[in-house]
PyMOL commands that place a pseudoatom at each C-alpha (Angstrom):
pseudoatom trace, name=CA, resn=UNK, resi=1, chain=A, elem=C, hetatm=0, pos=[-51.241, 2.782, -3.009]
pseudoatom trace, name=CA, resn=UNK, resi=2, chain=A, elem=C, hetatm=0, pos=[-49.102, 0.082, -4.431]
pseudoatom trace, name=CA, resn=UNK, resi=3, chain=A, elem=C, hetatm=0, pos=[-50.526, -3.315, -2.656]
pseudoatom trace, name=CA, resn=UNK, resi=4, chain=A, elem=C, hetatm=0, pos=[-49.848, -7.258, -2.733]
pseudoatom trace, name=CA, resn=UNK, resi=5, chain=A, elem=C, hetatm=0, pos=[-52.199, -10.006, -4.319]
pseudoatom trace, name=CA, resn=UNK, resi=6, chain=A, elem=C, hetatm=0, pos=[-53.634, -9.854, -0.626]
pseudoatom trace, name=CA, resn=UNK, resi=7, chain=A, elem=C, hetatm=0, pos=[-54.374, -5.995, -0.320]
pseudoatom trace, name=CA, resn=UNK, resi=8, chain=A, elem=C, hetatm=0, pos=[-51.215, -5.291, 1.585]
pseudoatom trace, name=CA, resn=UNK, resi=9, chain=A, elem=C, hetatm=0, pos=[-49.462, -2.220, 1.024]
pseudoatom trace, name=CA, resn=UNK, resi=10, chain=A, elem=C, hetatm=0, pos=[-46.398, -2.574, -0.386]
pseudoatom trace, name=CA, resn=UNK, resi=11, chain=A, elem=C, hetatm=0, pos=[-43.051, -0.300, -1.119]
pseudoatom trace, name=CA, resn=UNK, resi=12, chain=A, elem=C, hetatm=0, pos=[-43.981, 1.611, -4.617]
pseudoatom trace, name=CA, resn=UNK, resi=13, chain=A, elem=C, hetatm=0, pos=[-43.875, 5.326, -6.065]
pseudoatom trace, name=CA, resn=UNK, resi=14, chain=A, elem=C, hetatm=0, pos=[-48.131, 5.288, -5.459]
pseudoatom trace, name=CA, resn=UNK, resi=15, chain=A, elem=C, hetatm=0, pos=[-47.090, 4.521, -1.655]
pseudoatom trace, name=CA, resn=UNK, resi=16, chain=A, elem=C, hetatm=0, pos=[-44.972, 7.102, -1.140]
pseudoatom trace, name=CA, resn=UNK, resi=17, chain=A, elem=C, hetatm=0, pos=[-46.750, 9.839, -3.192]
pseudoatom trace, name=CA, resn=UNK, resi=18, chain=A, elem=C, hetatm=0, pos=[-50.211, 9.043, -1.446]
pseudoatom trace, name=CA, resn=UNK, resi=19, chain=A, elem=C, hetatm=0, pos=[-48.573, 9.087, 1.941]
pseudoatom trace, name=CA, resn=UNK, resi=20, chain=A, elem=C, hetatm=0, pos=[-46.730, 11.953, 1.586]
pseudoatom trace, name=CA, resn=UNK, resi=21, chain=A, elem=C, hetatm=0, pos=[-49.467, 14.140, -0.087]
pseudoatom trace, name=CA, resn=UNK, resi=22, chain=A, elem=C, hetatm=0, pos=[-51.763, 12.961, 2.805]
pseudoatom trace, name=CA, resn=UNK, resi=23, chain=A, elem=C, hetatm=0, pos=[-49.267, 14.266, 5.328]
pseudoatom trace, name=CA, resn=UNK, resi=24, chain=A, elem=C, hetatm=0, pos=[-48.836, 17.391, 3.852]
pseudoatom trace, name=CA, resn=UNK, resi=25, chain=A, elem=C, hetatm=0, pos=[-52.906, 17.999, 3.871]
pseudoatom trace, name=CA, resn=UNK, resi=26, chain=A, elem=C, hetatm=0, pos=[-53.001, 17.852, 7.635]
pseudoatom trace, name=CA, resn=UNK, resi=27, chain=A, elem=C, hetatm=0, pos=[-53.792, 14.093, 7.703]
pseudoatom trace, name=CA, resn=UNK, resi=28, chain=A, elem=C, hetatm=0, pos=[-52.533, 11.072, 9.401]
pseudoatom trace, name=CA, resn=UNK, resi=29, chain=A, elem=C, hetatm=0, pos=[-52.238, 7.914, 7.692]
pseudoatom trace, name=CA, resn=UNK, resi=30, chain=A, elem=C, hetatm=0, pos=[-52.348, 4.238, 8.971]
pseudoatom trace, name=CA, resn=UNK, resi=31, chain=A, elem=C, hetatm=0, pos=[-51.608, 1.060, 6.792]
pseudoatom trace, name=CA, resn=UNK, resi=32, chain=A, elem=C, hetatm=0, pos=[-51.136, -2.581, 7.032]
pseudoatom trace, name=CA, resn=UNK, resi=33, chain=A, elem=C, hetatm=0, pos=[-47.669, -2.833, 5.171]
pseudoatom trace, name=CA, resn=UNK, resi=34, chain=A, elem=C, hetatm=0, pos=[-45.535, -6.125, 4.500]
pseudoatom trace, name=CA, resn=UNK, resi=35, chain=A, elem=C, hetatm=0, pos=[-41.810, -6.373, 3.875]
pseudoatom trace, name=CA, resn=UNK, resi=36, chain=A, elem=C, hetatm=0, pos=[-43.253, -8.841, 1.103]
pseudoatom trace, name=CA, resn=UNK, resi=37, chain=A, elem=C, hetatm=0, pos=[-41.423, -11.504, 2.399]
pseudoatom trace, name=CA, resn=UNK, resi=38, chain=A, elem=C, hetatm=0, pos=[-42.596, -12.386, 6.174]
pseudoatom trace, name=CA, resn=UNK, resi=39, chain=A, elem=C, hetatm=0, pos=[-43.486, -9.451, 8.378]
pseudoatom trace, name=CA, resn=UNK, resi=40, chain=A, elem=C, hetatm=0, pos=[-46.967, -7.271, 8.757]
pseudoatom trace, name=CA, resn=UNK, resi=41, chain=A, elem=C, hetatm=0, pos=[-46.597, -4.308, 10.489]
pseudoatom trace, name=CA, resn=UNK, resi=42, chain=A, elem=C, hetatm=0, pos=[-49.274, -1.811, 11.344]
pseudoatom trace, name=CA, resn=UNK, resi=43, chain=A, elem=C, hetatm=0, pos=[-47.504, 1.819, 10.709]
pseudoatom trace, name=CA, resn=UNK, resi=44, chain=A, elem=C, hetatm=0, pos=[-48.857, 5.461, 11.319]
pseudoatom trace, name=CA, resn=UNK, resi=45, chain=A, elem=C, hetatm=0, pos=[-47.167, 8.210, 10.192]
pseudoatom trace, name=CA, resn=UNK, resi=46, chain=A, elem=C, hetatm=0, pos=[-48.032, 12.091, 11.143]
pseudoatom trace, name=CA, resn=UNK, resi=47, chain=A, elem=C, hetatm=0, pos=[-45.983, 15.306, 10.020]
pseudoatom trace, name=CA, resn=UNK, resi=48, chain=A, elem=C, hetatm=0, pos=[-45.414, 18.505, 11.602]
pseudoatom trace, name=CA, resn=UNK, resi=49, chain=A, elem=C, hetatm=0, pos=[-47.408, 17.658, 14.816]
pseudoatom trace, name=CA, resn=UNK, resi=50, chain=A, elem=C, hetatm=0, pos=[-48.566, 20.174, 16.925]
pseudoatom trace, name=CA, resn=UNK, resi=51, chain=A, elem=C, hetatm=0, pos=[-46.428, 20.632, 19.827]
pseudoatom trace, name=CA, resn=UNK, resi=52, chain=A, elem=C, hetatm=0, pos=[-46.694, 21.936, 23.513]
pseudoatom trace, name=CA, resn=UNK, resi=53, chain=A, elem=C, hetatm=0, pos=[-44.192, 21.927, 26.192]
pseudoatom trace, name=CA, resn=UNK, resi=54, chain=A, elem=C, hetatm=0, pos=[-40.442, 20.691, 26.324]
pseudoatom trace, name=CA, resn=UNK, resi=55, chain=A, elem=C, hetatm=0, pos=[-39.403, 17.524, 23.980]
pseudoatom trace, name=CA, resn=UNK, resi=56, chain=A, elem=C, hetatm=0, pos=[-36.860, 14.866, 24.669]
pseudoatom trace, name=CA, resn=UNK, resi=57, chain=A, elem=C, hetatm=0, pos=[-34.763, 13.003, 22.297]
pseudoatom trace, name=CA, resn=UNK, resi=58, chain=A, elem=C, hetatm=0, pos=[-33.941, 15.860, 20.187]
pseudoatom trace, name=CA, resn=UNK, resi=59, chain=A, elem=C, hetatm=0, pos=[-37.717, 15.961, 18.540]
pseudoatom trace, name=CA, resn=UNK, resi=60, chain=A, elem=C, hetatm=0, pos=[-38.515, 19.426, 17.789]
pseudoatom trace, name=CA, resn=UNK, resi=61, chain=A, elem=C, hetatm=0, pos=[-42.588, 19.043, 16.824]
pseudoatom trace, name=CA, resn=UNK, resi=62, chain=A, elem=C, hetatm=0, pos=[-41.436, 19.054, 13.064]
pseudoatom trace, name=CA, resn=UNK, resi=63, chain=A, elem=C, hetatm=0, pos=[-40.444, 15.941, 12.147]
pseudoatom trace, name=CA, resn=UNK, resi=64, chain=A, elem=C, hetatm=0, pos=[-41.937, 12.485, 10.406]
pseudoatom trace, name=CA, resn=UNK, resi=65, chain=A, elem=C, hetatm=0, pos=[-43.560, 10.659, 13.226]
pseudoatom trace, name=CA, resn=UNK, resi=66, chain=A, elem=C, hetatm=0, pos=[-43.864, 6.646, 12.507]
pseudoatom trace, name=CA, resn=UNK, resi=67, chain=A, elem=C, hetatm=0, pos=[-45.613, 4.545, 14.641]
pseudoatom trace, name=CA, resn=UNK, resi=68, chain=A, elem=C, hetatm=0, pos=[-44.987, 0.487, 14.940]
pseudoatom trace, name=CA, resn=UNK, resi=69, chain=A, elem=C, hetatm=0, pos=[-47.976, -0.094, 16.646]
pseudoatom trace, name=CA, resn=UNK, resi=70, chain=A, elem=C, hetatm=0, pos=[-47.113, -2.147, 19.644]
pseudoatom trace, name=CA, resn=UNK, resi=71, chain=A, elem=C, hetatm=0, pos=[-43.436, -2.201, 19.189]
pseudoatom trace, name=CA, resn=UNK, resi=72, chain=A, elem=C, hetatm=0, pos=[-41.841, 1.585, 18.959]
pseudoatom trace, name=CA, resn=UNK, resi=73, chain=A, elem=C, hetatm=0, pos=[-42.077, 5.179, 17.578]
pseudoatom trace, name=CA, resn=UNK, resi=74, chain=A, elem=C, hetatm=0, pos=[-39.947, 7.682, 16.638]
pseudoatom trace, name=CA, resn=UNK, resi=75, chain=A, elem=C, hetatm=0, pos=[-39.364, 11.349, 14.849]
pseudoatom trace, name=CA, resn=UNK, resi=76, chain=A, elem=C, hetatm=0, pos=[-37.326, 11.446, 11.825]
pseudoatom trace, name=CA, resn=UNK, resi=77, chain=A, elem=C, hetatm=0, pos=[-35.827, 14.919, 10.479]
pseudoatom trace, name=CA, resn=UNK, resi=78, chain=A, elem=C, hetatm=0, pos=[-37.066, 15.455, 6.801]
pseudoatom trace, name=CA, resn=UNK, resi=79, chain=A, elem=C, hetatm=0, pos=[-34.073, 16.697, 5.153]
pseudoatom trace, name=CA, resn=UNK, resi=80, chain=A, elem=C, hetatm=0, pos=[-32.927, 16.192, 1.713]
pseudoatom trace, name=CA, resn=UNK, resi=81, chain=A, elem=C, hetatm=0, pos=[-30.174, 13.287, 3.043]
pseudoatom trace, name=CA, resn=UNK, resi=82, chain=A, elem=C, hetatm=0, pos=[-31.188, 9.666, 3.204]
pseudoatom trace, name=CA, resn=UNK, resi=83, chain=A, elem=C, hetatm=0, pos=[-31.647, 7.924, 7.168]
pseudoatom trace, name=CA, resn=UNK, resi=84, chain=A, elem=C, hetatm=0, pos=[-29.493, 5.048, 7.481]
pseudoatom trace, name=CA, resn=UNK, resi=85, chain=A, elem=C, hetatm=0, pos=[-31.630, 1.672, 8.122]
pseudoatom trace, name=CA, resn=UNK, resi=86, chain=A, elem=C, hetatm=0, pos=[-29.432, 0.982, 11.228]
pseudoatom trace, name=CA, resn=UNK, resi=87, chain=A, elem=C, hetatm=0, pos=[-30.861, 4.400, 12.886]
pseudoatom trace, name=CA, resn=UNK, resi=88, chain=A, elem=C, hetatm=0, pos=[-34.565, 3.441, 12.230]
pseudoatom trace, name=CA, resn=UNK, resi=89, chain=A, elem=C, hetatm=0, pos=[-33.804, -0.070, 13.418]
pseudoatom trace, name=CA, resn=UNK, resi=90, chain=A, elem=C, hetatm=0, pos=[-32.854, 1.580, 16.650]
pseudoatom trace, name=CA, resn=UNK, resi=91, chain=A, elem=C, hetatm=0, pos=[-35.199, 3.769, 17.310]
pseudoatom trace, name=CA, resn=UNK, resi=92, chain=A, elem=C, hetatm=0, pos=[-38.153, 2.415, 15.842]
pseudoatom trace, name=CA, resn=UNK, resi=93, chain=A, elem=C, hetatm=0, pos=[-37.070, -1.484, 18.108]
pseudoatom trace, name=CA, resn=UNK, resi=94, chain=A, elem=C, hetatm=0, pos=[-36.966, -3.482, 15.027]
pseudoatom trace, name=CA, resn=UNK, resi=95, chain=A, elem=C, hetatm=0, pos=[-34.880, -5.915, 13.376]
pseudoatom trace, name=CA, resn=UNK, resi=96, chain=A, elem=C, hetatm=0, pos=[-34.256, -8.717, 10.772]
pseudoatom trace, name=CA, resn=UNK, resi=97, chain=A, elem=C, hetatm=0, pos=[-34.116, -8.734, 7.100]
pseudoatom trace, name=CA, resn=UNK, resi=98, chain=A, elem=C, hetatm=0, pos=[-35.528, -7.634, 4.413]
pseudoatom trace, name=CA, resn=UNK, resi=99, chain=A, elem=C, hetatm=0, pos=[-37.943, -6.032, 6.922]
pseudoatom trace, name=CA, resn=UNK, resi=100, chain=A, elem=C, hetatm=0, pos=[-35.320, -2.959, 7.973]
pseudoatom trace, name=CA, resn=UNK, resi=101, chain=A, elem=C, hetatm=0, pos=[-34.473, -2.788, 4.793]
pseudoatom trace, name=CA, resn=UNK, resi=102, chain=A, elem=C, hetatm=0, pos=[-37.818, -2.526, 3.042]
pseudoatom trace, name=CA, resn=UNK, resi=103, chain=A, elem=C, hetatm=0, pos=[-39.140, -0.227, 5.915]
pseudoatom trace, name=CA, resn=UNK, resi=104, chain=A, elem=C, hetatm=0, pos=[-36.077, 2.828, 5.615]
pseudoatom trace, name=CA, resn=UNK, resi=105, chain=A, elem=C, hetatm=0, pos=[-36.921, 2.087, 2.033]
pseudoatom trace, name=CA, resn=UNK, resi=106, chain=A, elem=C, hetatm=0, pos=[-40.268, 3.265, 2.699]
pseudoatom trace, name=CA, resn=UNK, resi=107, chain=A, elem=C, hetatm=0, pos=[-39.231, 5.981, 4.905]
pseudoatom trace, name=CA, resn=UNK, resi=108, chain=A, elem=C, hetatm=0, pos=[-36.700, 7.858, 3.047]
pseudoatom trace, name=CA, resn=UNK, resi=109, chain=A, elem=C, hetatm=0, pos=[-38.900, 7.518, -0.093]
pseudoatom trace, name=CA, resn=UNK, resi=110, chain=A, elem=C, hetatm=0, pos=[-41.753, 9.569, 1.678]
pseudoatom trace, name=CA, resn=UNK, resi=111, chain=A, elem=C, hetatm=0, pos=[-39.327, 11.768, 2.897]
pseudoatom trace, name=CA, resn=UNK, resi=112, chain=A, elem=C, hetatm=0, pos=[-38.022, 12.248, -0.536]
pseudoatom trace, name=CA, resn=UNK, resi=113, chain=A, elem=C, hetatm=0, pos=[-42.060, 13.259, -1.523]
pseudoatom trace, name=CA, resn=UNK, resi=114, chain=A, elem=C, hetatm=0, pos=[-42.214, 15.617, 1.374]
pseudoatom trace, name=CA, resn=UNK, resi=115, chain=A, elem=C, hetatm=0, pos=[-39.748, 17.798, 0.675]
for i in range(1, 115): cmd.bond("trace and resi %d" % i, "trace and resi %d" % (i + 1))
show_as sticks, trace
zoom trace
């Protein structure tokens, strides 16, 4: 994966591609990513979870799960259209610049791999 002078994982082609080709064997992945500015954030990602019983929220079982740990998760549809960064703000309870940013950057760019 693309990474910092300190080992962090950063936004980058390798990032996306490695993420993307882990979720499609069955596997999730965890990193320590950084915004490259000021934030660390701890994210896991899982695709096309197994699912039993009714879901809320309008999550079918199919979708890109990402994990803030401590601070908020969501499901995001993978379709070929790009997520605005005020939607994952919202549901994934975070904010401030260039972190939103530089995370639905990093979202919609595995997306993109995963279709």
């Amino acid at each position: 994966m693309n990474k910092d002078k300190y080992g962090e994982i950063i936004n980058g082609n390798k990032t996306y591609l490695e993420i993307a080709d882990a979720l499609k064997a069955g596997t999730s992945v965890i990193i320590g990513w950084t915004d490259e500015r000021y934030t660390h954030l701890d994210l896991l990602f899982n695709y096309m979870a197994y699912r039993e019983g009714m879901l809320q929220r309008g999550l079918r079982g199919n979708e890109l799960y990402v994990s803030i740990i401590s601070l908020g998760a969501f499901g995001f549809d993978v379709k070929d259209r790009e997520i605005h960064e005020g939607y994952i703000s919202e549901k994934l309870n975070i904010h401030g610049e260039p972190t939103v940013s530089k995370l639905a950057e990093l979202i919609n760019n595995i997306i993109k791999e995963l279709i």
